[in-house]
Structure formats: C-alpha cells, structure tokens
N, C-alpha and C positions, 0 to 999 in steps of 0.2 A: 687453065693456068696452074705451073705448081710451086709452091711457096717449100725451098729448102731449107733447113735449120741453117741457122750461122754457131756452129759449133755443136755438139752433141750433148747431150746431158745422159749421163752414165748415173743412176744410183750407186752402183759398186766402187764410182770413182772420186775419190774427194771432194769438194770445194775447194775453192780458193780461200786462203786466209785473208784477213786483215792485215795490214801494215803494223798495228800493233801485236806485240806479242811481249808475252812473261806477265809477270804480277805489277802494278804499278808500286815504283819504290817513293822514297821518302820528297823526293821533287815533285809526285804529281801534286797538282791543285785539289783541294779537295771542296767539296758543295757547301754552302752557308747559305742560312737564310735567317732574316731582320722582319721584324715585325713593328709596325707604326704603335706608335702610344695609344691611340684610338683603338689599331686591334686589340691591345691589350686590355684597355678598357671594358671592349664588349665581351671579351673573353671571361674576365672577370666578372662582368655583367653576368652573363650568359650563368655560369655557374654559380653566384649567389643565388640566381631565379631556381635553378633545380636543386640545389640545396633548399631553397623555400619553399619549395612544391613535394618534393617528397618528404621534408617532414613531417611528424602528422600534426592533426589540430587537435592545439593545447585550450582553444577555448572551445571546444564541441561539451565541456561538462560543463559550462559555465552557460550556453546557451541553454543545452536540454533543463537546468535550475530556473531560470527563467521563464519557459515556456511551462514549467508544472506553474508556479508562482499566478501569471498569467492566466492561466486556464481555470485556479482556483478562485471561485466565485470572494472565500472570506480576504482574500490577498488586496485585491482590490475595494479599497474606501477613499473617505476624504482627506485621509493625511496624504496615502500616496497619490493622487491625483494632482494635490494643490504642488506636492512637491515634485511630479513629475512637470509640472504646467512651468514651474518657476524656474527648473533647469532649460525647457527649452526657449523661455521669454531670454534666459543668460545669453543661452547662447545666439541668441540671433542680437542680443545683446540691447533688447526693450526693459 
C-alpha cells in the first residue's frame, strides 16, 4: 500500500498566514484579570508570613540572657523560685 501526501510541504515555500494580519488597533479587547477578596487575603497573608520569617530574631539576645541566668548556680534562690511558682499559679489562674 502507498500513502500519497495530500499537498506538499516545501521548507523553501511559505506557510499560510492567519486570517489576522497587522498590529491590533485601539478596538481590540484587551486581557483582564479579578482577583476574589479571599485571594487577596491569602496574598496578603502569604507575605506578612515571609516578611516574618526572614526577619531576624530580635529576641535570640534575650534568650541567650536567660540561659546564662539559668545556668548560674547563684541566679537561682528562694525569691526567684517563690516568684517564678506565683506567676505560673497566675496564670493558670489558682
């Protein structure tokens, strides 16, 4: 069996155009796109978080103060014990 082209394909020879042709003028439509208030939300969202996350942290010296404090044997007595005991009875609120 032999399968003949239906028409030729010539590299040297053009294509066929499209039906449109020239620059589109001031009538064409042009693309829009709306965004729900929700996206915008998470949008919003979204970048507070990485604004949050690559700032740095402002309380890493406030920790490492507390872990010397902590680790110092004379830091820890009976005042701050009775006063560490009393904040957490507040807050569970006994």
């Amino acid at each position: 069996m032999t399968i003949d082209r239906i028409g030729s394909i010539d590299p040297m020879q053009p294509g066929k155009k499209s039906g449109k042709s020239g620059p589109a003028g001031p009538s064409a439509r042009s693309d829009s796109i709306s965004l729900s208030s929700e996206a915008v939300e998470k949008g919003e969202l979204y970048q507070a978080v990485e604004l949050a996350m690559a700032a740095p942290d402002m309380q890493a010296d406030r920790i490492e103060e507390l872990r010397r404090k902590i680790n110092d044997p004379s830091y820890i007595n009976d005042t701050i014990l009775k006063a560490t005991a009393d904040k957490i009875l507040d807050a569970f609120g006994l």
